[in-house]
C-alpha positions in Angstrom: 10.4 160.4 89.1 10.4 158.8 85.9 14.3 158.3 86.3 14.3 156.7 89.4 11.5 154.4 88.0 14.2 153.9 85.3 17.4 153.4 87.4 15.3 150.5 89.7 14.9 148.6 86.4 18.2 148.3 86.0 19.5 144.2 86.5 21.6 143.9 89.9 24.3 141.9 89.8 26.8 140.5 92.5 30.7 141.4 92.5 31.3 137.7 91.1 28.3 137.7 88.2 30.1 141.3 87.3 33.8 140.1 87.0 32.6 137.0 85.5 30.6 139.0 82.7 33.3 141.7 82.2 35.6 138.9 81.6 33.5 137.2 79.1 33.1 140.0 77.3 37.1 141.1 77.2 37.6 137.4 76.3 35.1 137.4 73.1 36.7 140.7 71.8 40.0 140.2 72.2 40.4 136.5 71.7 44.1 136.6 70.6 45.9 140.0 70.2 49.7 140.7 69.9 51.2 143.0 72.1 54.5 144.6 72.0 56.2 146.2 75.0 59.2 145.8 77.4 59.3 142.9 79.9 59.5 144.4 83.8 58.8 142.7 87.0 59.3 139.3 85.9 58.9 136.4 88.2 59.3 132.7 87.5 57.3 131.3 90.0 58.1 127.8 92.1 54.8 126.1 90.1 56.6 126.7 86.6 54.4 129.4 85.9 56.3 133.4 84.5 54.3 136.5 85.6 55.6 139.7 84.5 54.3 143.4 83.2 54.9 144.8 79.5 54.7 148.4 79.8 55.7 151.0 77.5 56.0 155.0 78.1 52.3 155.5 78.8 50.8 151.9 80.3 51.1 148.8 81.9 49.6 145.4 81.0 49.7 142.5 83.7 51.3 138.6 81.8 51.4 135.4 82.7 53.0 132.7 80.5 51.2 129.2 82.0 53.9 126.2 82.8 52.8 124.1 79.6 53.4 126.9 77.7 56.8 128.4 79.4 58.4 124.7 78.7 57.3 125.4 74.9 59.2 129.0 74.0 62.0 129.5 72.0 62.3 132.4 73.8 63.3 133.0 76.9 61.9 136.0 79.0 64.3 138.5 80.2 64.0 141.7 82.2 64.2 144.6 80.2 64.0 142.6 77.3 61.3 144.2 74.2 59.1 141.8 73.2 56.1 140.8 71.2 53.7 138.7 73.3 50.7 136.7 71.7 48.2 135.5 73.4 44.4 136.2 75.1 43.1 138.7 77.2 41.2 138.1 80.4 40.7 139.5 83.6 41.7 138.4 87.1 38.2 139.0 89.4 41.0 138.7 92.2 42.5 141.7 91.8 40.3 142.8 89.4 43.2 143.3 86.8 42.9 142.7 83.0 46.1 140.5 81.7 47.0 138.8 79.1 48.0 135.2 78.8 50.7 134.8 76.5 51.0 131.6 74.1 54.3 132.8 72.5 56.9 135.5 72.8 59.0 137.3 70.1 61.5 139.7 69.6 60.1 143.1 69.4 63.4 143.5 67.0 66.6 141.9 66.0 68.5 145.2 67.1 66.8 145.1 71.0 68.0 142.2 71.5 71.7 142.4 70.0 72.1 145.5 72.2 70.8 143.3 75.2 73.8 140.9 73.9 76.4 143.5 73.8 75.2 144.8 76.9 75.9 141.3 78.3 79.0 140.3 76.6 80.4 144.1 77.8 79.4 143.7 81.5 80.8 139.8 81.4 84.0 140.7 79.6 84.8 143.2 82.5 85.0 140.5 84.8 87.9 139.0 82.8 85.7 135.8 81.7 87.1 136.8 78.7 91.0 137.3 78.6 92.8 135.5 76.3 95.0 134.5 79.5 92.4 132.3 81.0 92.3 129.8 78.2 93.6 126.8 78.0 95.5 124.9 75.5 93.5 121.8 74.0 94.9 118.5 74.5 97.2 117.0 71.4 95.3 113.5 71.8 92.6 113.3 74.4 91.9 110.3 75.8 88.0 110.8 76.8 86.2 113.5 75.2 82.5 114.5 76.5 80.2 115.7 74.4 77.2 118.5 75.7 74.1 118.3 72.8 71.2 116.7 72.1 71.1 113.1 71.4 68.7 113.0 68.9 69.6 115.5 66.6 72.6 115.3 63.8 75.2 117.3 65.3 76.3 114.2 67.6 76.5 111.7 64.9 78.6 114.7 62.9 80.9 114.3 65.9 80.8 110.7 65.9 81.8 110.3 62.1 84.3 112.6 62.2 86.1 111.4 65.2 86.0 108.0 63.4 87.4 108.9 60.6 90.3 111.0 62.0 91.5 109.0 65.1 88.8 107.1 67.1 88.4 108.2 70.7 86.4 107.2 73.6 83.1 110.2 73.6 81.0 110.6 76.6 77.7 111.9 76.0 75.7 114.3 78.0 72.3 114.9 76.8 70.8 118.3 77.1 68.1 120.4 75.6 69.6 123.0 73.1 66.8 125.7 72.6 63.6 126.4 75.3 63.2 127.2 78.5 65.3 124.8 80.4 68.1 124.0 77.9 70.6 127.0 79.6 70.1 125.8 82.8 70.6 121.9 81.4 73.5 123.3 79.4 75.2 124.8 82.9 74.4 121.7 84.5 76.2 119.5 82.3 79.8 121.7 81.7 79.7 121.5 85.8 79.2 118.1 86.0 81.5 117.2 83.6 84.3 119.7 85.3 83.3 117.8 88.9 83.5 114.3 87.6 86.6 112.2 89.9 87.3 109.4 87.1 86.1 107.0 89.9 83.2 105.5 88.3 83.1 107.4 85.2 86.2 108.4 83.5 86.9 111.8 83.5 87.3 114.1 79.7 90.1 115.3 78.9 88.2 118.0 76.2 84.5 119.4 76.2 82.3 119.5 73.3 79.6 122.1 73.4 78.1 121.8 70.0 74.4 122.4 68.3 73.4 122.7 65.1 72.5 126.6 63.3 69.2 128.2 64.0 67.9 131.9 64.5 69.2 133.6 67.1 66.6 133.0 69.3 67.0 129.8 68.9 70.9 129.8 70.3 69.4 132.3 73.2 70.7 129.1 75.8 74.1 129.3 74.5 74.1 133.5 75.6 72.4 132.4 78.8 75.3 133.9 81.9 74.9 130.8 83.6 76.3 129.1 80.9 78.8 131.4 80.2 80.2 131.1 84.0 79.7 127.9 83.9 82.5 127.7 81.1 84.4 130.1 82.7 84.7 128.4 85.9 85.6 125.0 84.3 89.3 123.5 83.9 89.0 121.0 81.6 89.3 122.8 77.7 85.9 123.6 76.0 85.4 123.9 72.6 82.4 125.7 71.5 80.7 124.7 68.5 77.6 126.4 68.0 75.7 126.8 64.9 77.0 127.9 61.6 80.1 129.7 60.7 78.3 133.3 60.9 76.5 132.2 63.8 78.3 134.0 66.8 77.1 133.7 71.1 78.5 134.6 74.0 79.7 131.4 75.1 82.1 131.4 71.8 83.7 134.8 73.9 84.4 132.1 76.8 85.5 129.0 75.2 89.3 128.1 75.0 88.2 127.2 71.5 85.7 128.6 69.1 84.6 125.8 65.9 82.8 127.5 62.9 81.2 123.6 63.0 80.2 120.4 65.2 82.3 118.8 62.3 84.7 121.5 62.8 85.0 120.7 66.4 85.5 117.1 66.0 88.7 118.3 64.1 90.1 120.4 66.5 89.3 117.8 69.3 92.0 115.3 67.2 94.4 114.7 65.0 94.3 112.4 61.6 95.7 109.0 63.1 97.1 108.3 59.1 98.9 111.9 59.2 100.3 110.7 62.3 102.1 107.6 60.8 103.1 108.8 58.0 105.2 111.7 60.2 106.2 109.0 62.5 107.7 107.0 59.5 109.1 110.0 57.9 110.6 111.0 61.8 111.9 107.5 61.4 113.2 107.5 58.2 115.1 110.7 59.1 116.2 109.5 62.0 118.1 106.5 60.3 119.5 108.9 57.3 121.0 111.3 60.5 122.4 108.3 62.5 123.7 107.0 59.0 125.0 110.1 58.0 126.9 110.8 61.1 128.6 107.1 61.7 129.8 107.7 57.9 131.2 111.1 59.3 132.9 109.4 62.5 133.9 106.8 59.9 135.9 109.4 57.8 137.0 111.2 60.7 138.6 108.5 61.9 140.4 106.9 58.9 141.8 110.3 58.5 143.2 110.7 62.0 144.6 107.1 61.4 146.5 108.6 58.7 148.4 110.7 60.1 148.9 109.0 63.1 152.5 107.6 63.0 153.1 103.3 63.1 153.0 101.4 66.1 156.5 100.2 65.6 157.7 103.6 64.9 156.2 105.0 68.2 158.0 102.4 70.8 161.3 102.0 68.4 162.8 105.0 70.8 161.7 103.1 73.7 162.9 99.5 72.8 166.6 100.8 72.0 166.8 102.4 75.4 165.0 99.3 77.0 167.7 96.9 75.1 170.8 99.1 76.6 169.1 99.3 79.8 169.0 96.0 79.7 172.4 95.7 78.7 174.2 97.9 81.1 172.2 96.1 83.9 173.9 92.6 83.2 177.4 94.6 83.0 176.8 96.2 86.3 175.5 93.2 87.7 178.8 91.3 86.8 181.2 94.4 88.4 179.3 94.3 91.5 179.7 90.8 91.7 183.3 91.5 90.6 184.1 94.2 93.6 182.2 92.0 96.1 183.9 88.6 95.3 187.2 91.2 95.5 186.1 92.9 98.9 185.3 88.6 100.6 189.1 88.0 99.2 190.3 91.1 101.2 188.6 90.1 104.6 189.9 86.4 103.6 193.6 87.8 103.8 193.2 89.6 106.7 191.6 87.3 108.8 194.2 84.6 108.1 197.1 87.3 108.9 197.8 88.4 112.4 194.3 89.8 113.5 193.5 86.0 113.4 194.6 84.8 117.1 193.3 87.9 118.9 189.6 86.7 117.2 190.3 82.8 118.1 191.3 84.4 121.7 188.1 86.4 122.0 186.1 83.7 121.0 187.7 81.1 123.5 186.7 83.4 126.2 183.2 84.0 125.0 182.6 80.0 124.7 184.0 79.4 128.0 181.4 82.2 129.7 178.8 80.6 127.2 179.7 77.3 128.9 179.5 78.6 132.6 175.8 80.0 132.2 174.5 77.1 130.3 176.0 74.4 133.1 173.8 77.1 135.7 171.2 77.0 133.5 171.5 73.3 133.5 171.4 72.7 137.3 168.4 75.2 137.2 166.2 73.2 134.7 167.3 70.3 136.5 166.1 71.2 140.0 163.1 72.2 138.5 162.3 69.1 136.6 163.4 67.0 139.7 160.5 69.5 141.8 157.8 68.5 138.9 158.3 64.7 138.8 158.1 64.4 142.8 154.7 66.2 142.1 153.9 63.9 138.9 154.4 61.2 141.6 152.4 62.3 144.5 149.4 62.6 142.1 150.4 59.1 140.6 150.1 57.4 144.1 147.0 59.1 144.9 145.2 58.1 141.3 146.6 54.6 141.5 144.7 50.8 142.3 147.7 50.6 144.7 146.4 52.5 146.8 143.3 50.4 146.9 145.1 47.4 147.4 146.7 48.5 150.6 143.3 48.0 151.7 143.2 44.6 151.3 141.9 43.9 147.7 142.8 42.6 145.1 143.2 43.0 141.1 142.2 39.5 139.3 143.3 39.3 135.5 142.7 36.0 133.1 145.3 34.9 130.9 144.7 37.4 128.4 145.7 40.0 130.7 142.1 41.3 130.9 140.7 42.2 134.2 138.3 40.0 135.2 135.2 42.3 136.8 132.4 39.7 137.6 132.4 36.3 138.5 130.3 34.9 135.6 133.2 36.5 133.6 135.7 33.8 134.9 135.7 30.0 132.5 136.3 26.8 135.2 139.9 26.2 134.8 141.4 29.2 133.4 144.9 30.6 134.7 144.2 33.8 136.7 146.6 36.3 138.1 145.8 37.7 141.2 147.7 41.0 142.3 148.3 42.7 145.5 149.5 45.4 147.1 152.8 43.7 147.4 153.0 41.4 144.8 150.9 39.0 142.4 150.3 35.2 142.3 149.0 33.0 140.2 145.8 31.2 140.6 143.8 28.6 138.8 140.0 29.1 138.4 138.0 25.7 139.8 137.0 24.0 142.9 140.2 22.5 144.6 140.9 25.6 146.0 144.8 25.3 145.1 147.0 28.3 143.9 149.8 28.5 141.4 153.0 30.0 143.2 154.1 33.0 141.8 156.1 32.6 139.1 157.8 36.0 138.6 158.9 38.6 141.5 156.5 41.1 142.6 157.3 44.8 140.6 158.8 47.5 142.3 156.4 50.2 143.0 155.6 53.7 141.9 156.8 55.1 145.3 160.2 53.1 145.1 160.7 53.9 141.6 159.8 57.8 142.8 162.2 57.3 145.7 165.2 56.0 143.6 165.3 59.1 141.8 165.2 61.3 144.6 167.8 59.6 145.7 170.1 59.9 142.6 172.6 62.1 142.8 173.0 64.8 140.6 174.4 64.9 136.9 178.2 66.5 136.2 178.3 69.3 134.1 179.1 68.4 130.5 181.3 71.3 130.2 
């Protein structure tokens, strides 16, 4: 009885008083522990908040890493990955879980996470991101170089100096985030971009920069990231990498076409000493002119010795000019015999054709005249006939196209004393001597009002038609032969 009594005094309390207490009291004892174990389940949610499990060989422990504090790590969480968490414990009365809510996260050691590297750097270098094949050689002076890093920070005004000093170039800048949570994928983002840009609005590089200053090797964790590594990988302009120190080594180094111990380093990779330049472009010049020198002064010598040997000019054509001058020679002498043998040959014919071959040639000539003769006084009679056939025409048109014609019909051609015709009336002075003509004759007239003529004083011309008749009428011409 006495138990009962003593479990009814016991203080009831609801599911939500429970968790709530049960929490408080897991909060007060463990206000901040550190917890090492190996990261499993991890899950970055779409609110910014990371939930994952550390577990080891015997337990489990629920995490969450809160947004605020995500954006803050140097660190960022990887499956498999062993690390020290620190942070709070507290219980979720939701799933009434204990967890802990992690303010920072460490390597659990350096040689975890160097095996996680390898591991890494292995798996990617069987893909052939690696191959010595795939890189590219840098350009000898680039016209545009962009530049991946932080703004703030020293590494870019490294760059900037150096490039200034050596040979100044035009740098683009890309800003990014070089350690935390989001510098990887900022990193990735940027190479892309870069590799994407159509010199349309902004000019495109012709080199890439990836450079950041030296830091623990958590701090370079971005520059191991396999986004950024593929992101290299898959680029075609030529990368330099220039990440931390000298000793400082990352995966993206592996990738690169080039690998800089420096940022300065990388500057002087990226270009060549503009004063190194022209002084081997005045030395090329200078040894240009000595060569060019050198071998006209060689062509000089060469040829003052061929003309050395070579014989005169007068002693070359001498040979020539004695056979041109009895050439020459023999031509006027041959010139004269022909003349000779031809002016002989014309005295020959002379002889013969005054000897007795003469009168049968006057007598074959006689009779080729007198046939000549016959066919040229038919020829004659011909053309004659035919001329007379083409002036009887000439004179058919002539009466049909002349005034006579019209005067036959009773009208009459009126001249002044200038022998103008006289068209119009108003044309005509009082007084003046006209001559009037006919069709078969003219008379004389004076212009007035008396209304007397002037008798003819000359006989009316023979007409076309009587002259045309005439010489059809005409006999025929004797033959001049």
């Amino acid at each position: 009885m006495s138990e009962t009594a003593n479990l009814g005094n016991l203080p009831e309390f609801s599911v939500t008083e429970l968790s709530a207490a049960l929490r408080r009291a897991v909060e007060d004892r463990f206000a901040m522990v550190r917890v090492r174990g190996e990261i499993s389940g991890l899950k970055f949610h779409s609110s910014g908040h990371v939930y994952f499990d550390l577990k080891d060989d015997k337990a489990v422990l629920n995490a969450v890493i809160w947004r605020g504090t995500a954006a803050r790590l140097k660190l960022r969480p990887e499956a498999g990955l062993e690390v020290i968490c620190t942070g709070k414990l507290s219980t979720y009365a939701g799933t009434s879980r204990y967890q802990i809510i992690v303010e920072q996260v460490e390597l659990a050691g350096l040689g975890a996470l160097m095996a996680l590297l390898e591991e890494r750097r292995k798996r990617l270098a069987a893909e052939g991101l690696f191959d010595a094949a795939r890189k590219q050689p840098l350009p000898f002076l680039p016209e545009v170089i962009g530049v991946v890093t932080s703004p703030t920070g020293a590494v870019i005004r490294d760059i900037m100096h150096r490039l200034q000093a050596r040979f100044p170039r035009r740098v683009l800048i890309w800003p990014v985030a070089v350690q935390g949570e989001k510098a990887a994928a900022e990193i990735a983002a940027a190479i892309t971009g870069f590799n994407s840009l159509n010199g349309a609005a902004v000019p495109r590089p012709d080199l890439i920069i990836v450079a950041r200053g030296g830091g623990s090797v958590e701090d370079l964790m971005a520059f191991n990231d396999e986004a950024v590594v593929r992101a290299v990988a898959a680029g075609t302009i030529p990368l330099i990498s220039a990440v931390g120190h000298e000793t400082d080594t990352t995966l993206i180094d592996f990738v690169a076409d080039m690998r800089a111990p420096t940022p300065t380093a990388a500057a002087e990779l990226a270009v060549p000493v503009r004063a190194d330049l022209l002084a081997q472009t005045l030395d090329f010049e200078r040894r240009m002119l000595a060569c060019f020198t050198k071998g006209l002064k060689d062509r000089q010598r060469h040829l003052a010795q061929l003309a050395r040997i070579l014989p005169r000019p007068e002693t070359l054509f001498s040979t020539q000019a004695q056979r041109l001058d009895r050439a020459s020679d023999g031509l006027v002498q041959s010139l004269r015999r022909n003349a000779q043998l031809h002016r002989l040959a014309f005295s020959r014919i002379e002889s013969r054709l005054r000897g007795g071959m003469i009168t049968d040639r006057m007598g074959q000539g006689r009779s080729r005249l007198e046939a000549a003769s016959d066919r040229a006084a038919r020829a004659q009679q011909v053309r004659l006939a035919k001329a007379r056939q083409h002036l009887d025409g000439l004179a058919r048109l002539l009466d049909g196209l002349s005034h006579k014609a019209v005067l036959e019909r009773g009208f009459a051609l009126v001249r002044g004393s200038d022998g103008a015709v006289r068209r119009r009336a108003g044309a005509v002075q009082p007084g003046e001597a006209l001559t009037l003509t006919f069709a078969d004759g003219a008379v004389q007239a004076v212009a007035g009002g008396d209304g007397q003529s002037v008798p003819p004083k000359m006989p009316a011309k023979a007409t076309a038609k009587a002259i045309a008749g005439k010489i059809k009428d005409k006999t025929d011409q004797g033959s001049l032969f």
